[in-house]
C-alpha positions, 0 to 999 in steps of 0.5 A: 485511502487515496480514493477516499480522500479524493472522492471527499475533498471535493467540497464545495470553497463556500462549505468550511468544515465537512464531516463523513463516516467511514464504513466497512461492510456496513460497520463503522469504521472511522471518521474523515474531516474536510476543511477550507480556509482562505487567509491572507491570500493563502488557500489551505485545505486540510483533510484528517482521516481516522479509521480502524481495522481488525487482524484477528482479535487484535483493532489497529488505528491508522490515522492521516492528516494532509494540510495542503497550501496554495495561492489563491491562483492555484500554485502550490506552496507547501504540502504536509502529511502526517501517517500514523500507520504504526506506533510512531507517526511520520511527518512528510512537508513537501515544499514546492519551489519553481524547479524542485519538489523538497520533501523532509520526512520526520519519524522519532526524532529522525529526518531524511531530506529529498529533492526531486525535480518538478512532474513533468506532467500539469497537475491540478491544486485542491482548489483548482479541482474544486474551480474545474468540477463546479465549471464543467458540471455547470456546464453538463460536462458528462466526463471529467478529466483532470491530474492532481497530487496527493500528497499523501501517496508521493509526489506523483501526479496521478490522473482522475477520470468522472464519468456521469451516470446520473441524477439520483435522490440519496439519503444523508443525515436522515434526509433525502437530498437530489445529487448527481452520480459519478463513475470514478477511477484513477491512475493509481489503481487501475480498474478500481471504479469509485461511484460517488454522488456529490451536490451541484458543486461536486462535493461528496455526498456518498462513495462506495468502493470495493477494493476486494470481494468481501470488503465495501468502504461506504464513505457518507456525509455525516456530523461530527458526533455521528462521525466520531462513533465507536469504530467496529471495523469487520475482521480483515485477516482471516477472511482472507486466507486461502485453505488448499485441496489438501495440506504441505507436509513439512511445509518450512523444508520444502524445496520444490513446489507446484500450484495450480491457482484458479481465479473467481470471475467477479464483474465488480472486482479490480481485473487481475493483470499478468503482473499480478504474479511474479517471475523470479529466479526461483518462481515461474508462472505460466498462465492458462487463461486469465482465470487459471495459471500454475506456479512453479517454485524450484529453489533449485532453478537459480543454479539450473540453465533456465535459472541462470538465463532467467538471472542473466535477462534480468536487469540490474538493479535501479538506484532506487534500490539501494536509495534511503526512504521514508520507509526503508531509511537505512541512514537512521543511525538506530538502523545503523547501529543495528547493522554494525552490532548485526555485522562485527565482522567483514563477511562476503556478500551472501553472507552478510544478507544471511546474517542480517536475516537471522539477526532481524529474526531475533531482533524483532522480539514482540512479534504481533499484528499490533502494528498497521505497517512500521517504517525500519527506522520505526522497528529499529526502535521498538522491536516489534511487528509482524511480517511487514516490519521483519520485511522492511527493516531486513530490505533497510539494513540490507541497503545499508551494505549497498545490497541492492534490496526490496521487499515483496508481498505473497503469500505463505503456507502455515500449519497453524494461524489464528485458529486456522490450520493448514493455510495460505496467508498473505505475507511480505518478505525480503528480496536481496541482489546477490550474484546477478539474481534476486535472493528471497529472505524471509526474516520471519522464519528461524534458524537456517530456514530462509525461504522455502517453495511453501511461499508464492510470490505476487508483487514487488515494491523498492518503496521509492516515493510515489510508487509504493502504493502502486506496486502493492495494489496489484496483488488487490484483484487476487484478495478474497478470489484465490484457489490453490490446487496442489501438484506437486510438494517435497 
């Protein structure tokens, strides 16, 4: 919801309070509120979100709220964001001070404590962006370029890029009211084009965005009560699996398999980027061309010549690996306990990663697309989620052992699902540095049954601040766009 943010935030200073209506595919989905307030020198721009999505038969709620703080000069102050993307909410405060950023997150009674230096890169406040879009669209500036922070997405400035296309009538709120239309993209998603029609001071009328085939976000001005109607989002799980040529027998004992993966042309989607499939220990990719590549998945590889060349290449882990997050916080003392119940004993280090998986397993006893994504500590205390949840808490417990871990998003080939046989679903699963190589474990599956060739991996993520959002939006070009040929299966 970054883009949204950004796109809606630009309000004009005189305006107090703005409502929008989110829409997906033309369905209501949620609410977004925009305020600013001055007191005692003090500028505070507060932006809430609310908006719901369906997995299936199953409507998930995500709620944010950033309230962002500055003098009157445009020098920041303090920063808080408050996500409830699964049962329990998580509250993040940044303080800025004149060499540090510091960033307390709190989740269920829990507090992790950071300090990162300042960017080096100049950044722009809300209302500072607010001062430079009136001023150089006053000037007819056909380009605008500035770097702001968004709380929201980590304390990484990211760089915002207004093209004019434009003058244009739009219809708001039953009117039809003159605007000028923007071309929008931003560093954090590279590619994504944002058209936006804003009034003469910059402040969003209506954003449109696809961030994948099949789903449009319409953000649109909008009172409160108009706003606020009953969500009705579309469904956003099924509509993405992807059925073979033909089925994997026995898919969860496959050690060996090769796909062949064409990719739909689209002008209007995110352009697809040779990272948007991964190369590991046990995974090849070798592209054709930048719409055909097959994938090779050999559980074998790891103990063969290229394997092991391929472990050796590799680099060693960064420290952001093994590092405590908001979302994989392995110093809560709940994700502790469940580490030494899991670990009664001293066990090599392969072992432990295999038992923690077996124990998050079991552990995770309500499993269902009920959550939107839990943080470990979150899953510590609950018991409950889906692939992301067993993913997250396995990569927590694992740095909790100084394993150096992360999680990974793909897909996984399943007989039955919500109705549909016989299909690739997107799935997140753990990676654990063992021996000098990425070791794939995925807490999802029973028994013995850790990984197997029926998975195909796309991106990685440690979750370190500023990065996750990065990391999982390059697998969005394949979303809704994938074929998959099977070569080869046993």
């Amino acid at each position: 919801m970054t883009v949204i943010f950004l796109a809606s935030s630009m309000a004009s200073a005189q305006s107090h309070e703005r409502w929008y209506s989110l829409l997906m595919s033309g369905q209501p989905a949620g609410w977004s509120r925009q305020a600013m307030t001055q007191e005692d020198g003090v500028l505070t721009s507060v932006t809430e979100t609310e908006f719901a999505m369906r997995r299936g038969a199953v409507q998930i709620k995500i709620a944010m709220a950033t309230r962002f703080k500055e003098t009157l000069g445009g020098k920041p102050l303090e920063a808080v964001v408050s996500q409830t993307l699964g049962k329990l909410a998580m509250k993040q405060t940044f303080v800025f001070t004149e060499h540090e950023i510091q960033i307390r997150s709190e989740q269920g009674g829990r507090t992790l404590r950071q300090q990162l230096p300042l960017p080096k890169q100049t950044w722009l406040t809300p209302g500072s962006v607010e001062k430079l879009l009136k001023k150089q669209i006053a000037q007819g500036v056909k380009q605008i370029k500035f770097w702001t922070l968004e709380p929201s997405s980590g304390p990484v400035p990211l760089e915002v890029t207004m093209n004019y296309v434009g003058r244009e009538n739009v219809q708001v709120m039953g009117k039809v009211v003159p605007s000028i239309v923007w071309d929008t993209q931003m560093s954090i998603m590279p590619g994504l084009v944002t058209r936006s029609w804003t009034d003469e001071q910059g402040g969003a009328l209506k954003t449109t965005l696809s961030p994948m085939p099949g789903m449009d976000l319409t953000v649109v001005l909008a009172d409160k009560q108009l706003a606020t109607q009953q969500a009705n989002p579309p469904e956003l799980l099924v509509s993405t699996m992807i059925q073979p040529d033909r089925p994997l027998l026995k898919p969860r004992t496959l050690r060996r398999a090769t796909y062949d993966l064409s990719i739909t042309a689209d002008d209007k989607a995110l352009p697809v980027t040779r990272q948007a499939l991964l190369t590991t220990s046990v995974q090849t990719v070798q592209w054709k061309d930048d719409h055909h590549v097959r994938v090779k998945v050999d559980l074998a590889r790891p103990t063969s010549k290229a394997g092991k060349q391929a472990a050796i290449q590799g680099a060693a882990p960064e420290a952001s690996y093994l590092r405590a997050t908001p979302i994989l916080n392995h110093e809560d003392p709940v994700v502790m306990k469940l580490i030494q119940k899991a670990l009664p004993a001293k066990l090599p280090a392969a072992q432990q990663a295999e038992r923690l998986r077996q124990f998050v397993h079991q552990f995770i006893e309500t499993k269902d697309l009920s959550v939107g994504f839990a943080t470990a500590s979150e899953v510590a205390q609950t018991a409950q989620g889906d692939c992301s949840e067993h993913g997250v808490l396995l990569a927590a417990m694992l740095r909790g052992i100084e394993i150096p871990s992360r999680v990974v998003s793909g897909l996984i080939y399943v007989d039955r699902f919500l109705g549909q046989e016989g299909v690739f679903g997107y799935h997140m699963w753990t990676q654990a540095w063992l021996n000098g190589r990425w070791v794939d474990l995925d807490a999802t599956l029973p028994g013995s049954s850790g990984f197997d060739a029926a998975h195909i991996a796309l991106g990685v993520s440690s979750t370190d601040e500023g990065q996750t959002m990065n990391d999982l939006v390059r697998m969005l070009p394949l979303i809704g766009r994938l074929k998959i040929k099977v070569i080869e299966a046993r």
